[in-house]
N, C-alpha and C positions, 0 to 999 in steps of 0.2 A: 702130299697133295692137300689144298685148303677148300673150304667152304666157303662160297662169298654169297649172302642175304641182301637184296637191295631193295630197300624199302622205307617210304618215310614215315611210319606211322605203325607199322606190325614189327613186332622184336622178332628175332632171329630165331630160328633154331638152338638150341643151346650148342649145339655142334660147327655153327657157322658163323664165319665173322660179319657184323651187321655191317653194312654202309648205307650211309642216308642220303648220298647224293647218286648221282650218276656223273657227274666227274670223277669222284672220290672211285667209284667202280670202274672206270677205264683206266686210272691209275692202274689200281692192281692189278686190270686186262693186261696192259703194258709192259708191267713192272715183274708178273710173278711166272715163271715157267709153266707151274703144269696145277690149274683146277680140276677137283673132282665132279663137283658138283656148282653150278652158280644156279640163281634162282632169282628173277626179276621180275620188278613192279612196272608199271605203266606211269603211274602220275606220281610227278616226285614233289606235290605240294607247289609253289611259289614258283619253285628251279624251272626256270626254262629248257633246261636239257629233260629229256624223259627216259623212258626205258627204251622205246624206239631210238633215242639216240645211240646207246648202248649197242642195242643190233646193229646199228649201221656202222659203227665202228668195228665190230666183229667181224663183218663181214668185209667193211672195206681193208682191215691189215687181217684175213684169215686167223682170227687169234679166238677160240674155243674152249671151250670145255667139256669133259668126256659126256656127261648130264646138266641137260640145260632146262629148267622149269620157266613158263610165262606166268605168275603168279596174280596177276592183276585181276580185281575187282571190273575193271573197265571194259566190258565184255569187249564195240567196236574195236580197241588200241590192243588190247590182250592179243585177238584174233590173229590181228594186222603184225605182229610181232611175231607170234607164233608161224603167221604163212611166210614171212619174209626167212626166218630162221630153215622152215623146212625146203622152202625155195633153194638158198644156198649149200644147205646140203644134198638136194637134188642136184643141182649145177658144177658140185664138187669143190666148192668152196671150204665146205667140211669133210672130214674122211666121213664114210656110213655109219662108222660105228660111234658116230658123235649120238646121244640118244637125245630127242628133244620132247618136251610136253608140253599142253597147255591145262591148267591145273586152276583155277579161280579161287583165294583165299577170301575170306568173309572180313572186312573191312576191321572188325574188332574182335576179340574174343571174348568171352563171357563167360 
């Protein structure tokens, strides 16, 4: 099971594989059977796709991960991510024991 970090501006976890887009992230929503953990951003710089993109592709092909973090800086879109995410596992779009969080990382580290 892999790790996928999405974010364009904060390095990864050393334990998870970084993606800087949010296409590049629905590839491997697509492409990989079973994540342990994913962990997304809201504003992906330039890219007009966002992390809410990301949710709604989650949710439109039911495709998950056991732990799901909203890591965004951007409290309003963060939120909006996080309730649509726990929305669908309320509605049974995700089994229960999908765990989901909303977690705010600090734009830089220091």
């Amino acid at each position: 099971m892999s790790k996928v970090f999405m974010d364009d501006i904060r390095d990864s976890p050393t334990d998870h594989r970084l993606v800087r887009t949010a296409e590049e992230c629905i590839y491997i929503l697509a492409n990989e059977s079973t994540l342990s953990h994913l962990s997304l951003d809201h504003d992906m710089g330039s890219d007009q796709s966002n992390g809410y993109s990301v949710v709604e592709y989650m949710i439109e092909h039911r495709i998950y991960a056991d732990r799901i973090t909203v890591h965004s800086a951007n409290a309003p879109r963060g939120k909006k991510m996080y309730e649509a995410l726990m929305d669908a596992r309320h509605m049974g779009t995700f089994p229960l024991h999908v765990k989901i969080y909303h977690r705010p990382l600090p734009l830089y580290n220091h």
